[in-house]
N, C-alpha and C positions, 0 to 999 in steps of 0.2 A: 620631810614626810614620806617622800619615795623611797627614802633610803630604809625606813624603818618599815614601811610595808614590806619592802624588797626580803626582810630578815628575820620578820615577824612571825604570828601564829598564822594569817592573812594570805602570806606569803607562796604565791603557787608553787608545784612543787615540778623537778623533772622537766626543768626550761622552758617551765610556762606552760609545758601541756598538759597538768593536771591540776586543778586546782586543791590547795592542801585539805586535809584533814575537817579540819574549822572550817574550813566555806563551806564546806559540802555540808557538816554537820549544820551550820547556821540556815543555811537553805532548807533542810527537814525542818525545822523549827520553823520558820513561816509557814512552809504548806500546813505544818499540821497545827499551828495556833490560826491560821486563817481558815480552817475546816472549822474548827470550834467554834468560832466567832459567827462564822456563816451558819451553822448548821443550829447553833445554840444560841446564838446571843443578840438576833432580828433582823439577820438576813445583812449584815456589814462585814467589813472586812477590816482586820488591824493593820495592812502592812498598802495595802492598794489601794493608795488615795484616787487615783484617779480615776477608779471605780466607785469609788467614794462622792466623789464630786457628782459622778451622774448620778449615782443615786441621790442624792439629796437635791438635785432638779428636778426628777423622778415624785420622789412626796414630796414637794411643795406644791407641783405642778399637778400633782392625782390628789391632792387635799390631806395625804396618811402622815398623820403628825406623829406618829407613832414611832415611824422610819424615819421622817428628819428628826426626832430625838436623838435615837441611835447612828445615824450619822454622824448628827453634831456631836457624840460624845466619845465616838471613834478618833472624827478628825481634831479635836483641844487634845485628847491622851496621844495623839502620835504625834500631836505638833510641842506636847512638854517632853513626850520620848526626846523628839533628836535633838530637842535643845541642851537636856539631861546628858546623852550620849555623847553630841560634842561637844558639849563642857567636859565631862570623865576622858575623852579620849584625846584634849590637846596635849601635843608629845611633853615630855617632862623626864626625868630622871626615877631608879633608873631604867632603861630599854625596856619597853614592853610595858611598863607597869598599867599606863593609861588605857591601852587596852584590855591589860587582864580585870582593871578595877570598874567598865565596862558591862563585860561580860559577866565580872560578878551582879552587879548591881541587878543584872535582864533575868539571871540567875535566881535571884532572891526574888523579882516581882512574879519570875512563873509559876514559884514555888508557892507565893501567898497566891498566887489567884487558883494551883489546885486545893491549897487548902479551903480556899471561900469554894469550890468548884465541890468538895468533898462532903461540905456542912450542909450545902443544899441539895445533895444527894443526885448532884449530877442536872439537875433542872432547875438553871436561875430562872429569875421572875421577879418586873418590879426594880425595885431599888438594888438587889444583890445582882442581878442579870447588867445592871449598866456600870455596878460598879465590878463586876467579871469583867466588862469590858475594857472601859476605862483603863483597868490595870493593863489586860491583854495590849491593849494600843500603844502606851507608854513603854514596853515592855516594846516592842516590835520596834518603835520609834529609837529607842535608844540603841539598837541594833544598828538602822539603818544608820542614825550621825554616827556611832564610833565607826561601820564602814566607808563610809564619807569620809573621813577625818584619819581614818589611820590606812586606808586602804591604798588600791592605785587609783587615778582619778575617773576609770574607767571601768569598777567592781560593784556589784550589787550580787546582794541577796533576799533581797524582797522583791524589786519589781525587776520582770523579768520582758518586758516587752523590747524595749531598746534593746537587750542580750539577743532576742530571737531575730531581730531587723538587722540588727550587726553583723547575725553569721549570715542570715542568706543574702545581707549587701556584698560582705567580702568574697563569697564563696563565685557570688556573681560573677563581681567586678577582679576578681585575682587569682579565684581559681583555688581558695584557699578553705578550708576546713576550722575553726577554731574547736579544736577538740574540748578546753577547757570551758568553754562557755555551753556546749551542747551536755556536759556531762552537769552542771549547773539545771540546765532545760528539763533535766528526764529527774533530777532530783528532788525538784520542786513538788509535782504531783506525786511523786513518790509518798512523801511527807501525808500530802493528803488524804491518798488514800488509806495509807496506816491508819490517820487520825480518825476519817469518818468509817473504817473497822470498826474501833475501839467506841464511839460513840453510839454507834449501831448494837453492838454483842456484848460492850463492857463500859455504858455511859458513865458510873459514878467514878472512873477511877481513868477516864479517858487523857487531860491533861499532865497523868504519869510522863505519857509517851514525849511533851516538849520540854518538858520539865528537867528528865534524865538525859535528854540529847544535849539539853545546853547546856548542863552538870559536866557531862563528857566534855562540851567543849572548850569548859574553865580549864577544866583540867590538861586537855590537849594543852592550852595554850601557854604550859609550863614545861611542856615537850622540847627542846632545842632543835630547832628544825634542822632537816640536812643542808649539806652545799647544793645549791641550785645550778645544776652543768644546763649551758645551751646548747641546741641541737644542732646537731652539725651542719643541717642546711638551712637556720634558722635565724635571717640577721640579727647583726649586737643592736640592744636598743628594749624600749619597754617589753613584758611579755606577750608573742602574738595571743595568748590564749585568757587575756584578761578580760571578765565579762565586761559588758555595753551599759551603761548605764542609762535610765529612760532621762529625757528631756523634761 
């Protein structure tokens, strides 16, 4: 599994201090399907369960049945995503394919959910708003298991907490920088704020913007990556710049 992350679409680039093409591009695609989800589809999120979790202590505990609905219907579509995702993404012949048949899969549910996203003119409600979501969480979920599964055991592109705790534990305690995972950091919101742009100035056609990132990132992920050189003052051994994954 490391060896194929190591070689992959996944795969950092420039001795680990940058992370490739695809991560960064999968990173836009949470902030901005999680701007959607928050901003259009009752206040939840598809990729941040354990934001998820308090909120659904949250209305149970304030009586809004409303929000533990859509909780509950975030957290079954992200817990069938990563079942989905790592099932499509155990390794198999040949090289890469488990992941590119992955990212097709996340590919096709973004694209059905702007088309539901397009029929309702931008403002689900009701039945189509939870099955907007549904789709969105599934869709984010199978993200995360194919990262999980084809990744390093140390990559995320959805939750970014453990990534943020990681560099300012190392930077602390070693005096070190992980370049890769701070560029991970600034990308995330990046995502978002494009998305709630688009939601705000151009809501019916808002879901283009994760839809096309992930398109791109099929496509990357048929790219042949370069040779990955280690940095000359950078021991042999995993990448220092591989993000932290949360606990």
């Amino acid at each position: 599994m490391t060896t194929q992350a190591r070689t992959g679409p996944l795969a950092p680039r420039r001795g680990g201090t940058a992370p490739s093409a695809t991560v960064v591009t999968l990173t836009l695609v949470t902030g901005a399907v999680d701007t959607l989800s928050f901003m259009a589809l009752g206040d939840v999120f598809t990729s941040v369960m354990t934001a998820n979790l308090a909120l659904l202590g949250l209305s149970v505990g304030s009586d809004d049945l409303t929000l533990t609905g859509h909780v509950a219907v975030a957290l079954a579509g992200y817990v069938c995503g990563v079942l989905l995702g790592s099932r499509l993404s155990a390794p198999g012949k040949p090289a890469h394919a488990p992941q590119r048949a992955a990212l097709a899969v996340e590919t096709l549910l973004l694209c059905g959910f702007l088309a539901g996203w397009i029929a309702v003119d931008g403002r689900p409600a009701g039945g189509a708003g939870l099955g907007l979501l549904a789709t969105a969480a599934v869709a984010m979920g199978c993200q995360g298991g194919m990262v999980r599964v084809v990744g390093t055991p140390t990559m995320s592109t959805t939750y970014l907490t453990g990534t943020l705790t990681g560099i300012l534990a190392e930077l602390a305690t070693k005096g070190r920088l992980q370049r890769a995972n701070v560029v991970l950091i600034a990308v995330l919101p990046l995502g978002a704020v494009l998305s709630a742009i688009l939601v705000t100035w151009a809501r019916s056609y808002a879901p283009v913007l994760p839809a096309g990132l992930l398109l791109g990132a099929t496509l990357l992920s048929f790219v042949p990556p370069g040779e990955s050189r280690p940095d000359a003052d950078s021991p042999a051994g995993p990448a220092a710049g591989s993000a932290k994954v949360d606990p």
